[in-house]
C-alpha positions as CSV (number, residue, x, y, z in Angstrom):
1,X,-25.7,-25.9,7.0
2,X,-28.7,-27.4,5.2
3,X,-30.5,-23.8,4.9
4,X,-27.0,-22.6,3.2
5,X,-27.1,-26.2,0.9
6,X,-30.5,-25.7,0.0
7,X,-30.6,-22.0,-0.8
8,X,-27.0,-21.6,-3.1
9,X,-27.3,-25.0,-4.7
10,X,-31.2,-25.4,-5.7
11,X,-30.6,-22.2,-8.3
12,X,-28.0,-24.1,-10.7
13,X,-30.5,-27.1,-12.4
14,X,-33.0,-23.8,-13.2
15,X,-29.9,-21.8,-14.4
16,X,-29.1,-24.3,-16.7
17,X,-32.7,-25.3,-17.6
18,X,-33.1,-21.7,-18.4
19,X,-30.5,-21.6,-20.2
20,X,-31.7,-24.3,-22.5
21,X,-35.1,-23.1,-22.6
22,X,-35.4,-18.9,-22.4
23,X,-38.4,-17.1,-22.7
24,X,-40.8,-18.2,-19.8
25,X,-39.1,-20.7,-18.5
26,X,-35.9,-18.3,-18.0
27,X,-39.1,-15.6,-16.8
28,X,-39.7,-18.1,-14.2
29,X,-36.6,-19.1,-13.0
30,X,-35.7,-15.5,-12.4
31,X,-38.9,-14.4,-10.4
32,X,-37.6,-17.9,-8.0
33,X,-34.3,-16.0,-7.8
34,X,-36.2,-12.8,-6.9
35,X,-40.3,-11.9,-6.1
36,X,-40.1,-15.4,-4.5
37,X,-36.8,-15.3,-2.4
38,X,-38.3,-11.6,-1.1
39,X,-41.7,-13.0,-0.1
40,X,-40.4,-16.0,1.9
41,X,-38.2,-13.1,3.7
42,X,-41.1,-11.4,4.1
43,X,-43.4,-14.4,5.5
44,X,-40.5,-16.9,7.3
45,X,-39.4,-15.4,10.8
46,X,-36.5,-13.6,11.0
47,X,-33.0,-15.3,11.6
48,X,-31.4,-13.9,14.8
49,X,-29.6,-17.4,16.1
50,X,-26.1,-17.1,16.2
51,X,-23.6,-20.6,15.9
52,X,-20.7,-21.2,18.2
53,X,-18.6,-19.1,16.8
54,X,-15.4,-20.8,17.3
55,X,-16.8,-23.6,15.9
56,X,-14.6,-25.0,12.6
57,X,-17.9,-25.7,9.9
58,X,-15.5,-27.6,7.9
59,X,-18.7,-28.6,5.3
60,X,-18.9,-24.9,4.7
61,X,-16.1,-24.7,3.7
62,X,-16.2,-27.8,1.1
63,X,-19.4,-25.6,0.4
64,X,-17.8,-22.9,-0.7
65,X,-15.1,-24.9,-2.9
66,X,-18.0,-26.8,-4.5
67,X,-19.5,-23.3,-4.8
68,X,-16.1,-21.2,-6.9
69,X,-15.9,-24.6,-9.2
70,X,-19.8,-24.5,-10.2
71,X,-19.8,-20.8,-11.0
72,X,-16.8,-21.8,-13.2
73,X,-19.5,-24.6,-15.3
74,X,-22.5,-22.1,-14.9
75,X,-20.1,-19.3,-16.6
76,X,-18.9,-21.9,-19.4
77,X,-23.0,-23.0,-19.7
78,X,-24.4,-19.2,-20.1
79,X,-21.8,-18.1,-23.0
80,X,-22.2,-21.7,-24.9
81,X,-25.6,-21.5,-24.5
82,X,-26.9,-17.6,-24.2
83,X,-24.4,-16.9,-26.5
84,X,-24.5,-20.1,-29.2
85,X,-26.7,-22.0,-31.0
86,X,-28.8,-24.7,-29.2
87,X,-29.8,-23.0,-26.1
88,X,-32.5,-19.8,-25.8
89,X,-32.9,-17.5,-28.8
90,X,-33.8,-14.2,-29.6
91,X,-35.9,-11.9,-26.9
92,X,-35.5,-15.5,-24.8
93,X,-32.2,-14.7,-23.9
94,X,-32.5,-11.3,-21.9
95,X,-34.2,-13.4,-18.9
96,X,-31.6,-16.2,-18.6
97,X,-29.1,-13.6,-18.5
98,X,-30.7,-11.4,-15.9
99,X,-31.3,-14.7,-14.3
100,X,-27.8,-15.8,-14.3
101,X,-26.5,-12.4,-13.4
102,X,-28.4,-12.5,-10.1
103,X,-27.1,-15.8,-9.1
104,X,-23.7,-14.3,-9.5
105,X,-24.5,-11.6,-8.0
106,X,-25.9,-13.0,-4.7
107,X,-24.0,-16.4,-4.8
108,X,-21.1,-16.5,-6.4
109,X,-19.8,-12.9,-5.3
110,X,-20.5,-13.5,-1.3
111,X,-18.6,-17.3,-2.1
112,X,-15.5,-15.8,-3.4
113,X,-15.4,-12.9,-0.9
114,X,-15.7,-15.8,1.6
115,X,-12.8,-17.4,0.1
116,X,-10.6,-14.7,-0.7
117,X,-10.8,-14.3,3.3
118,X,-10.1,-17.6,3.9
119,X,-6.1,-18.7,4.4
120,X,-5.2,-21.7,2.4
121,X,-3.7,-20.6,-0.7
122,X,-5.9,-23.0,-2.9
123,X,-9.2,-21.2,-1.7
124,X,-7.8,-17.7,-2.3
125,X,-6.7,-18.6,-5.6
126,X,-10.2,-19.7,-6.2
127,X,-11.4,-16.2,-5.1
128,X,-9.6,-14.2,-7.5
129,X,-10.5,-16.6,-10.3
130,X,-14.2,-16.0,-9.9
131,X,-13.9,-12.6,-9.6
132,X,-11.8,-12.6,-12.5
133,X,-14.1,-14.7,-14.4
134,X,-16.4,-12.0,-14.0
135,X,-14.1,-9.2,-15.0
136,X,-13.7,-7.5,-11.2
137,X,-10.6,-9.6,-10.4
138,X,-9.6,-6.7,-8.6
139,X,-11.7,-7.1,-5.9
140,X,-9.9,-9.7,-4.6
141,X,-7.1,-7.5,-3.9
142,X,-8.7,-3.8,-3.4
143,X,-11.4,-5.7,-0.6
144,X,-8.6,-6.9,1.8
145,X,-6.2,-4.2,1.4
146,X,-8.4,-1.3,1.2
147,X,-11.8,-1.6,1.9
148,X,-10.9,-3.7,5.3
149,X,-8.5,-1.3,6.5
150,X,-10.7,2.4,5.7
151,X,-14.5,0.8,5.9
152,X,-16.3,3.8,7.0
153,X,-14.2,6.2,6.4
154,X,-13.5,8.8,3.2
155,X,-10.4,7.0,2.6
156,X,-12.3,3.9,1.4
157,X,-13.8,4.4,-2.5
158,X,-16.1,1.9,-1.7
159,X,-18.1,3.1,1.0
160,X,-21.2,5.1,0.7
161,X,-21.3,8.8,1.8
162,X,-25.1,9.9,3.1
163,X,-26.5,11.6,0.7
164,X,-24.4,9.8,-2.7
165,X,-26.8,8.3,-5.0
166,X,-25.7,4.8,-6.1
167,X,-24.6,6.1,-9.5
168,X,-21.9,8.3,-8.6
169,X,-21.3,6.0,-6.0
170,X,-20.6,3.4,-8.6
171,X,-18.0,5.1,-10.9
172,X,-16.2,6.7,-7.4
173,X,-16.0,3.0,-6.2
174,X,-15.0,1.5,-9.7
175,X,-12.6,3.7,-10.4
176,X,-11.0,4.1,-6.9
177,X,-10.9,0.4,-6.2
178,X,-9.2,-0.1,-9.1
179,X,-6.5,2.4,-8.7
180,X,-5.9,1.9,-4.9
181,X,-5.7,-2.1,-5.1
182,X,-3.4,-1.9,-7.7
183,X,-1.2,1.4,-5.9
184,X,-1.3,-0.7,-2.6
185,X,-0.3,-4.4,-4.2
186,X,2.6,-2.5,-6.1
187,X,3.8,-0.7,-2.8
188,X,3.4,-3.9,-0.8
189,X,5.8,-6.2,-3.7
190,X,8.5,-3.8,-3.7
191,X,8.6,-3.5,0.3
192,X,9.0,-7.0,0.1
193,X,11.6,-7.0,-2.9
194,X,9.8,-8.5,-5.6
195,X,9.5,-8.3,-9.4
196,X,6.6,-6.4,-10.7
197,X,6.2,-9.2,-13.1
198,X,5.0,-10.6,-10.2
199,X,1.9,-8.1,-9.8
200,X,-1.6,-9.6,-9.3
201,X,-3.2,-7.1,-11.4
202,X,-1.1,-8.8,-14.1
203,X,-2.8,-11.6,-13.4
204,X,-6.4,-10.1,-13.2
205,X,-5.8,-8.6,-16.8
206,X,-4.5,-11.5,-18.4
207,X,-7.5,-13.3,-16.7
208,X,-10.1,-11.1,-18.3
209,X,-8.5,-11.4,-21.6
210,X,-8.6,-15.0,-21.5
211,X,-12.4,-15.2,-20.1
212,X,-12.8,-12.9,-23.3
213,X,-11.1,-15.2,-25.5
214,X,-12.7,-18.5,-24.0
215,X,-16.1,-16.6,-25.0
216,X,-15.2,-15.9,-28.5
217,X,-14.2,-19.6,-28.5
218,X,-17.7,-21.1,-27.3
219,X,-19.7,-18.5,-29.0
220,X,-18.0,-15.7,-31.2
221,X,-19.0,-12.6,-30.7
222,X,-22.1,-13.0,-29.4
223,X,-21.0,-15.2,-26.5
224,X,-18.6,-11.9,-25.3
225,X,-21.2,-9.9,-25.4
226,X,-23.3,-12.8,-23.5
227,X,-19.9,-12.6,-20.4
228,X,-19.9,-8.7,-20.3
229,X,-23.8,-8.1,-20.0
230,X,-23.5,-11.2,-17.2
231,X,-20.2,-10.0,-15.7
232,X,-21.7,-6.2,-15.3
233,X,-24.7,-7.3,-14.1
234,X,-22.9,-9.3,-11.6
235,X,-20.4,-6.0,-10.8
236,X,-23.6,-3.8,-10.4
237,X,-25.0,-5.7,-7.4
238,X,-21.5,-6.4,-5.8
239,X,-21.1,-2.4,-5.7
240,X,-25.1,-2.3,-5.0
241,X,-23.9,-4.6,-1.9
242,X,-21.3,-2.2,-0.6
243,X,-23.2,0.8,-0.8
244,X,-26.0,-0.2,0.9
245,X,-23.9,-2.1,4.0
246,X,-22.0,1.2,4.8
247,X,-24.2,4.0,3.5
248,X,-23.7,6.9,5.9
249,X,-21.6,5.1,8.8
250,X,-19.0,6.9,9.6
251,X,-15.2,5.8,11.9
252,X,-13.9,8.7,13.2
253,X,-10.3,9.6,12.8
254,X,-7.9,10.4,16.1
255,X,-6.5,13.2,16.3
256,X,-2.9,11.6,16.2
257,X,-4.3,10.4,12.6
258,X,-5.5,7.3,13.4
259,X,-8.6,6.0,12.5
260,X,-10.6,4.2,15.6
261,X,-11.4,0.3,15.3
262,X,-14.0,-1.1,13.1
263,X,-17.1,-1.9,15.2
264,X,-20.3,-3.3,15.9
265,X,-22.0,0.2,14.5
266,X,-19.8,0.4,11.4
267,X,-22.0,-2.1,8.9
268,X,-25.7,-2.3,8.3
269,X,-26.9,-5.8,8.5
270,X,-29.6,-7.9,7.7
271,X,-31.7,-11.2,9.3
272,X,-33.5,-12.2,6.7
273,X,-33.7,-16.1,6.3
274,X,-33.6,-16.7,2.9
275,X,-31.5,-14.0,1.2
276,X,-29.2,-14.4,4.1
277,X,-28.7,-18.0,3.4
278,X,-28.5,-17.3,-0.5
279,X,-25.7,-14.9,0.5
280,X,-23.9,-17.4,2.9
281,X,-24.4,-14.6,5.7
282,X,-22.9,-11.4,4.0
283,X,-25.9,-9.3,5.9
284,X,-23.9,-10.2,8.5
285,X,-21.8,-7.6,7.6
286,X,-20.9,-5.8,10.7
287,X,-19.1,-9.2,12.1
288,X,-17.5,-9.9,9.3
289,X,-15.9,-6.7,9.5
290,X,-14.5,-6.9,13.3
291,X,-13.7,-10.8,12.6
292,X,-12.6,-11.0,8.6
293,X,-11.4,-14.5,9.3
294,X,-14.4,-15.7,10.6
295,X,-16.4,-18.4,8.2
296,X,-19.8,-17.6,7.5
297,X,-22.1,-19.9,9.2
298,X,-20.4,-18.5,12.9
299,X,-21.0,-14.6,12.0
300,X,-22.8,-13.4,14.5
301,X,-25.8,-10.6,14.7
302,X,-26.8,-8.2,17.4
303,X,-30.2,-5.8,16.9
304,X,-28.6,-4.3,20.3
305,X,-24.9,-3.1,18.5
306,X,-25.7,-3.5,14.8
307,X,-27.1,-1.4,12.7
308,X,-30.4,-3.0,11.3
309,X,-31.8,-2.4,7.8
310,X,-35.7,-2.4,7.0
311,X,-35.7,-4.5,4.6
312,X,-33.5,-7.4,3.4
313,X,-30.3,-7.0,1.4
314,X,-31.6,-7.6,-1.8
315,X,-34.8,-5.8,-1.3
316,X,-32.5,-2.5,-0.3
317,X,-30.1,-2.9,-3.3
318,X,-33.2,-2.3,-5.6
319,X,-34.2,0.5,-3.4
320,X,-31.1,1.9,-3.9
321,X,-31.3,2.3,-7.9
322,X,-34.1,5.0,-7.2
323,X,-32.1,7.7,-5.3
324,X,-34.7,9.5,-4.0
325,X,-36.6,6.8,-2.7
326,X,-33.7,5.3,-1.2
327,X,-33.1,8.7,0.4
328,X,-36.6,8.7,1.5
329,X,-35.9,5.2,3.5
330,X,-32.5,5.1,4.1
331,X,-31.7,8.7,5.7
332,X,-34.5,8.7,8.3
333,X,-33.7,5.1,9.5
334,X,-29.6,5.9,9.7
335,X,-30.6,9.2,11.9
336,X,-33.2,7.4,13.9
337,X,-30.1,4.5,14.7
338,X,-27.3,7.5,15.4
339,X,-29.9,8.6,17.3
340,X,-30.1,5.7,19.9
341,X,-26.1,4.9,20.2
């Protein structure tokens, strides 16, 4: 647990010092976040131990609580201070914003996925309010109830097809998980014979709005544009995330119309040390997906089953906003591994 304290906690004093600051300091803070994170994956050995997997890891969750409440205070800090007067100005800004974007991006999003899998109510709730905070409350509904059930298959907007660059892959997923999170919550409250008052997307909406409004409240109109250039950044590497983990992989459907199980060879994983940790184990994507219940320091990894990718995640998701050099990597490697199974 201490690599997963060190590596999601040690960010927020530079967040907020960059927030203060800008300019080089925020320069600085970002390249940690970053060149630095990618060159201790590069130097430290590769992670392949795997934990007792039935093992309970109660501290990770009071990790990931901790974890959903301090996005909440880093959110709050960016706008009031990004946004308002007193913290970085000017050209200063753009930094602590890209800065704060990729902490989001690699820390808060794999937290609240965590705790939207997670079954108390309280930690669920949590979930959905990050990803609200960051405008994609959706998720929390279209992950579980779509992506889960039609991973690696055409059915599911949000997986990759070999070939798709990331930019049409983006609107598809977007779009699609918009409209089939909300199509399966509304067909799932009237089988069970509730209101649609009741509707979570209602709930993700009025969310937004309010985020909005708490913005315009800290820092007018500048401190909305402060949460949507944060909160898109954010959205951009949690779609970068779910193209690269399932670009290509394919589950083959029965020909009774079912689809077969999720396996081993259905996600593209990752044992990097440091990223991994940062990410509380969403490279280990492929477990995840056969065990959705499982918390995140028992995921397990397997070079023998899983699908491996070259680099680490982050690394990838850069590779991936240059389609033809993430064609140039990425289709080779996924041949050479359907290859070999």
């Amino acid at each position: 647990m201490i690599g997963f304290l060190i590596a999601t906690l040690s960010p927020i004093p530079l967040l907020i010092l960059a927030s203060a600051m800008g300019g080089a300091v925020a320069w600085a803070v970002l390249a940690y976040l970053t060149v630095f994170t990618a060159l201790l994956d590069h130097v430290l050995p590769q992670n392949w131990r795997n934990h007792d997997a039935t093992e309970e890891f109660r501290a990770g969750h009071g990790l990931s609580i901790a974890l959903g409440v301090m996005h909440l205070f880093l959110m709050v800090i960016a706008v009031r201070y990004l946004g308002g007067p007193g913290g970085a100005e000017g050209w200063g800004v753009l930094p602590a914003v890209l800065a704060f974007g990729v902490y989001f991006g690699q820390v808060s999003h794999p937290n609240a996925h965590e705790l939207i899998h997670r079954s108390g109510k309280e930690a669920v709730q949590l979930g959905k309010i990050v990803y609200t905070s960051l405008l994609f409350g959706h998720h929390a509904s279209s992950h579980p109830k779509v992506h889960h059930v039609y991973v690696a298959t055409p059915y599911d907007p949000n997986t990759a097809l070999l070939g798709e660059s990331f930019y049409r892959f983006f609107v598809r997923a977007w779009i699609g998980s918009f409209r089939e999170g909300m199509r399966i919550e509304t067909h799932d409250l009237r089988r069970a014979g509730r209101p649609l008052t009741s509707h979570p997307y209602i709930g993700y909406v009025l969310g937004a709005l309010a985020m909005i409004g708490l913005a315009w409240l800290l820092a007018g109109a500048e401190g909305i544009g402060i949460l949507v250039a944060i909160a898109g950044f954010a959205q951009v590497q949690i779609l970068l995330s779910d193209y690269v983990q399932h670009y290509g992989l394919e589950r083959e459907e029965r020909s009774d119309g079912k689809l077969a199980p999720v396996r081993a060879q259905h996600s593209w994983n990752s044992p990097h040390r440091v990223t991994s940790a940062m990410m509380l184990n969403a490279s280990r994507h492929s477990d995840h997906h056969m065990h959705p219940g499982r918390i995140y320091p028992s995921l397990q990894i397997d070079p023998d089953i899983m699908p491996i990718l070259p680099r680490s995640l982050p690394v990838m998701a850069m590779i991936a906003l240059v389609p033809g050099w993430w064609r140039r990597v990425m289709n080779p490697h996924l041949l050479e591994w359907q290859s070999d199974i």
